[in-house]
C-alpha positions as CSV (number, residue, x, y, z in Angstrom):
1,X,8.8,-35.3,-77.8
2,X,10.0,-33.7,-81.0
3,X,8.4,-32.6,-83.9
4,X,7.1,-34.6,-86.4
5,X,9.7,-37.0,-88.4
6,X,11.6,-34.6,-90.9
7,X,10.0,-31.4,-90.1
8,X,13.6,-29.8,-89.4
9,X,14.1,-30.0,-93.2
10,X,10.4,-29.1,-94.0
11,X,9.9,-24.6,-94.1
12,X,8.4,-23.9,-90.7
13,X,4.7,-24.0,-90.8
14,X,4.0,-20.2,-89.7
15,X,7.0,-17.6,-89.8
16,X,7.6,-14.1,-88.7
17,X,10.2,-11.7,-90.6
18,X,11.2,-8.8,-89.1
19,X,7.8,-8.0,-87.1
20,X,7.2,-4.5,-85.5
21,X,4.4,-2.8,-84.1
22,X,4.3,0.5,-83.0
23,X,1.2,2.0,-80.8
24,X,2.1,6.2,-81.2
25,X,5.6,6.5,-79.6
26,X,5.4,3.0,-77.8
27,X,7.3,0.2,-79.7
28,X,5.4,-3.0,-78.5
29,X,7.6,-5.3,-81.0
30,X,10.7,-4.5,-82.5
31,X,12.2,-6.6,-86.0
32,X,10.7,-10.1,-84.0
33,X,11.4,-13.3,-85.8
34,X,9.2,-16.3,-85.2
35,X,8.9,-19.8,-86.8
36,X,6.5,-22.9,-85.7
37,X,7.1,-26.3,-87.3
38,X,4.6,-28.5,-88.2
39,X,3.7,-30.8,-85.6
40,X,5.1,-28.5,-83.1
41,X,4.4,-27.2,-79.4
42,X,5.9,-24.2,-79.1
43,X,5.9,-22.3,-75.3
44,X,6.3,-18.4,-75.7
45,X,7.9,-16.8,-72.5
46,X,8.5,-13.3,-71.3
47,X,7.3,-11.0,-68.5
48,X,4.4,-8.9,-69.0
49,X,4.8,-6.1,-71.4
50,X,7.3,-8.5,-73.5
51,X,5.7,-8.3,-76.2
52,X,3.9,-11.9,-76.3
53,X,0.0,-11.4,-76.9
54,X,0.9,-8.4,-79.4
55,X,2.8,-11.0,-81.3
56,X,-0.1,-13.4,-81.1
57,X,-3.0,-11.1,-81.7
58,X,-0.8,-10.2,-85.2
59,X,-0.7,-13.8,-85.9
60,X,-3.9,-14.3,-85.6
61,X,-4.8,-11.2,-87.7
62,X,-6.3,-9.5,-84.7
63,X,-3.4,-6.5,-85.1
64,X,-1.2,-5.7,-88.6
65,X,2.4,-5.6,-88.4
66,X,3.7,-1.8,-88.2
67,X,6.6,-3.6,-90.6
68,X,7.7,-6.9,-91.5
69,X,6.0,-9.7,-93.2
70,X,4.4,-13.0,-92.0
71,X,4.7,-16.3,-94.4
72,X,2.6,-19.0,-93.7
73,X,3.0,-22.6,-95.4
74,X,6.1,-21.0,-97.3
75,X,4.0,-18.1,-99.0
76,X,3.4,-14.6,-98.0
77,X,0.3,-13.2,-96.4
78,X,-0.9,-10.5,-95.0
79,X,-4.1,-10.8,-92.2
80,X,-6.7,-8.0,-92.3
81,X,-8.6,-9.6,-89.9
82,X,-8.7,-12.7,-87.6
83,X,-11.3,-14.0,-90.3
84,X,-8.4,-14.0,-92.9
85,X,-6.1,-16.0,-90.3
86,X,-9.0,-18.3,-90.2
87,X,-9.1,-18.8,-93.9
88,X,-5.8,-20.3,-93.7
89,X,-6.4,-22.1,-90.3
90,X,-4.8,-20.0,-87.7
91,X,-6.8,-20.2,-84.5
92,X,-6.8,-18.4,-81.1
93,X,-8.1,-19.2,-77.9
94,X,-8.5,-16.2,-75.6
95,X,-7.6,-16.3,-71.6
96,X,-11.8,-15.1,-71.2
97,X,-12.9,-17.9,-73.9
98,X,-15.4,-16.0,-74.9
99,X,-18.0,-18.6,-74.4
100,X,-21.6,-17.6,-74.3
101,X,-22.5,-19.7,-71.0
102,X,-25.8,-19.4,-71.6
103,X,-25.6,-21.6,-74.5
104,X,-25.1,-25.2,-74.9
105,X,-21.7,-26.8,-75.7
106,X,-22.8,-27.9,-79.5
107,X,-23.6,-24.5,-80.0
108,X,-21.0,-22.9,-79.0
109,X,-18.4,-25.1,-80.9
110,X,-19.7,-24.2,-83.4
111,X,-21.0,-20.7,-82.8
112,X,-21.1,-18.0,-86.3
113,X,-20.0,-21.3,-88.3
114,X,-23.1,-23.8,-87.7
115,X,-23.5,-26.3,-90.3
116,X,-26.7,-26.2,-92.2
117,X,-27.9,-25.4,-95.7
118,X,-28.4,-22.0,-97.5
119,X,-31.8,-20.7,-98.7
120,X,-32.7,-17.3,-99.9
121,X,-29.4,-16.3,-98.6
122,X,-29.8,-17.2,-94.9
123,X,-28.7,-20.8,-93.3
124,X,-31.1,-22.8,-92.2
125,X,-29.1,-24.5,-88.8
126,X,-29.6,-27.9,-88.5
127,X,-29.5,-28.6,-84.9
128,X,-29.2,-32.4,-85.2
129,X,-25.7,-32.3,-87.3
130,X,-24.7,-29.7,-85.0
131,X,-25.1,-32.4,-82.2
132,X,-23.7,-35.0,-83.9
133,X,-20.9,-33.4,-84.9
134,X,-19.9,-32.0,-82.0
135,X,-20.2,-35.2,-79.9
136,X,-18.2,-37.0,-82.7
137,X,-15.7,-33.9,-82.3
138,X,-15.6,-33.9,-78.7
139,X,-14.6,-37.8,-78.4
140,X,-12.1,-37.4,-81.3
141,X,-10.1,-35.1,-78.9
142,X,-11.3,-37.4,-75.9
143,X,-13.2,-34.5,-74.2
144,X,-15.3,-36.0,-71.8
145,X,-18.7,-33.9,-70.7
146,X,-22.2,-35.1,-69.8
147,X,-24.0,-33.8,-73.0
148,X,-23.6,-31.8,-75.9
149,X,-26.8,-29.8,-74.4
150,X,-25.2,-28.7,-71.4
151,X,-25.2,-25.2,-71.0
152,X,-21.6,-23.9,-70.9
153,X,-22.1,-22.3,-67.2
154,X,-22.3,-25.4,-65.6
155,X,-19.1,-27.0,-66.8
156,X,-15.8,-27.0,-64.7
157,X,-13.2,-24.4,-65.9
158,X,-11.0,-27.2,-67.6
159,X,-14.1,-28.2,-69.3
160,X,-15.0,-24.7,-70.0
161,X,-11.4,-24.5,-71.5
162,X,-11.7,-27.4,-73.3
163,X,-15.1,-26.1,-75.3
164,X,-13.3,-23.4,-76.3
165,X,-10.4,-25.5,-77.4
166,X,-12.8,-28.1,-79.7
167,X,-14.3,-25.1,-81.0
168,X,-11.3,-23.5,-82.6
169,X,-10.3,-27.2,-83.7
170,X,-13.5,-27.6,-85.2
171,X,-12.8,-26.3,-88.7
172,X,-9.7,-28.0,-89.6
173,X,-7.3,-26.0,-87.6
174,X,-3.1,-26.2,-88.7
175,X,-2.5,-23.9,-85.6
176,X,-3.6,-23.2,-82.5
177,X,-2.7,-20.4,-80.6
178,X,-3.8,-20.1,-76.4
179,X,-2.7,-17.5,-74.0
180,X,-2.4,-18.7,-70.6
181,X,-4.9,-21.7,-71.1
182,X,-4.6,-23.2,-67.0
183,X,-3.8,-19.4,-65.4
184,X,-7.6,-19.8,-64.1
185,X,-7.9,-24.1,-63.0
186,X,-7.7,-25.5,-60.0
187,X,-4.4,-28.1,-60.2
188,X,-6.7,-31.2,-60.6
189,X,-7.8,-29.8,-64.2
190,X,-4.5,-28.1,-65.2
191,X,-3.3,-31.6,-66.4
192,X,-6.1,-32.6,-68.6
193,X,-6.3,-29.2,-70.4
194,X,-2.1,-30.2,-71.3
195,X,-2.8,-33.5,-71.9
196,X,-5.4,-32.4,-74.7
197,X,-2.4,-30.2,-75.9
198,X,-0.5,-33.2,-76.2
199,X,-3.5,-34.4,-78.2
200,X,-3.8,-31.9,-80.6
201,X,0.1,-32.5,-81.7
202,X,-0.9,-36.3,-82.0
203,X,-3.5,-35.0,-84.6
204,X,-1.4,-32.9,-86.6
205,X,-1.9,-29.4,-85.3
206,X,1.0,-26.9,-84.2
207,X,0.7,-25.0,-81.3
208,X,1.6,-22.0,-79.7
209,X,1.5,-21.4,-75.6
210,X,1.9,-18.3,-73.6
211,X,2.0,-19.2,-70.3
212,X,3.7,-17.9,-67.5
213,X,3.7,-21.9,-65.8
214,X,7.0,-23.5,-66.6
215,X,5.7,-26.3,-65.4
216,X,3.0,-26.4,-68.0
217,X,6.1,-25.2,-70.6
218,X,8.4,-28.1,-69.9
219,X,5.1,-30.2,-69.6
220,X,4.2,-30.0,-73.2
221,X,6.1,-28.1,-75.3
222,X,9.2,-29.5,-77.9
223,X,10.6,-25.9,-78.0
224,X,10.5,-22.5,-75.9
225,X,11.4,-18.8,-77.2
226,X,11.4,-15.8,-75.1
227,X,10.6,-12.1,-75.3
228,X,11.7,-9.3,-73.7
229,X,10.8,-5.6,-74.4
230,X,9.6,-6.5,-77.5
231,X,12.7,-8.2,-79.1
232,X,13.7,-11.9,-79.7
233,X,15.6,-12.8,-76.7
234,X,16.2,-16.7,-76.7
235,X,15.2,-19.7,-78.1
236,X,15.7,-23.6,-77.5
237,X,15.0,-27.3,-77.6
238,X,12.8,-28.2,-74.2
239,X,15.9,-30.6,-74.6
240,X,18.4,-28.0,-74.7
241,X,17.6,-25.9,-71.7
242,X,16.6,-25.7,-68.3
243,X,14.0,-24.3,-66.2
244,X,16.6,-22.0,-64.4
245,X,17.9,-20.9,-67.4
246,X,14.3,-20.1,-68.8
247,X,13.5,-18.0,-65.6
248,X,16.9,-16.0,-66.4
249,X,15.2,-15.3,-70.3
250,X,11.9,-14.0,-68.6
251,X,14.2,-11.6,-66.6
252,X,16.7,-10.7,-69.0
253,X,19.9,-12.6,-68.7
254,X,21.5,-15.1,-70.3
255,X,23.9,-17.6,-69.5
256,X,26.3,-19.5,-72.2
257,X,23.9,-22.4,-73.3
258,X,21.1,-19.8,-73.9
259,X,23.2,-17.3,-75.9
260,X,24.1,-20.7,-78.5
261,X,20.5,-20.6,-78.9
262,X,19.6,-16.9,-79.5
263,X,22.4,-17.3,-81.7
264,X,20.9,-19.9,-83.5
265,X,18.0,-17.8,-84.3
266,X,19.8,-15.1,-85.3
């Protein structure tokens, strides 16, 4: 369960130099360096306060880097806002969703974005694309639900999830990034919200998991790096290590294998 063929001699998809982020005397990240292959499942690990979701939310152009630069498909950029990550196809999916339940799933996929056509400067939504689309979207990631009308507070939370993982696929997506995706399921639903991870590989997208479950980690991912007070602390093949040795990353210690690897990315 490796990356795509070849992608070790391809530049990594999305890359972090150097990244630090400072909030007043508090150093949340300090010099982090990051990289996601194409094709990739990447699990990022670390206790809370690690540093994980201030990395992510900098990926995803929600924060700016206090210093260092991010390079994504081999060029430099630099995210104002998570509209910018967007441009380039850098998705996130919250831990709250931010669904509006009160709304059908068609609507919601595509929520800010529906299609439609422009007149006098406003877009004219056309509900019946909106449909279509999002049903043809839905199977394409084998989603299974009712209806495309159903409201979204009266779907399962692993449906729920999976909603709010169609919509930031929706709009040709290159990377996904979730934080804590099955914290919230009951263990019946856990499995289908990784085995539509495992889908989005088989269709080309990288992706990016925090989750404190190892179980979900060694589930789906090809590689895992961890955090710890804000600083790179190790990072492996799935292939390479071990859930023991993971749980010693989370909590600061290393054994041989695992210092190779933070080794290895320097």
């Amino acid at each position: 369960m490796g990356p795509s063929a070849g992608s070790e001699l391809q530049p990594p998809l999305l890359e972090a130099r150097g990244i630090s982020k400072y909030f007043g005397a508090v150093t949340a990240l300090d010099h982090v360096n990051f990289h996601l292959a194409r094709g990739e499942v990447l699990g990022v690990v670390g206790d809370n306060g690690a540093g994980k979701s201030t990395l992510m939310k900098i990926l995803s152009g929600l924060f700016q880097p206090s210093e260092g630069e991010i390079v994504f498909a081999g060029k430099p950029v630099r995210f104002m806002s998570p509209r910018d990550a967007h441009t380039v196809g850098i998705e996130m999916v919250y831990q709250d969703l931010a669904l509006a339940g009160n709304m059908p799933i068609f609507e919601n996929i595509y929520l800010g974005r529906e299609p439609g056509r422009r007149w006098l400067g406003l877009t004219i939504v056309d509900h019946k694309e909106s449909r279509r689309k999002a049903a043809d979207h839905l199977d394409r990631l084998h989603i299974e639900v009712k209806s495309v009308d159903q409201n979204v507070e009266d779907l399962s939370g692993g449906q729920r999830q999976a909603v709010a993982i169609a919509r930031a696929t929706a709009f040709d997506a290159r990377v996904v990034i979730m934080d804590e995706p099955t914290a919230a399921l009951a263990i019946k639903e856990v499995g289908k919200v990784l085995d539509l991870i495992k889908s989005l590989k088989d269709h080309g997208v990288s992706v990016i998991l925090i989750s404190h479950r190892l179980d979900d980690v060694f589930y789906v991912c090809d590689r895992v790096m961890a955090l710890f007070h804000g600083r790179n602390f190790a990072d492996a093949a799935l292939k390479d290590t071990s859930r023991n040795e993971v749980i010693g990353w989370i909590m600061g210690t290393k054994g041989h294998s695992a210092a190779l690897a933070h080794d290895r990315v320097g």
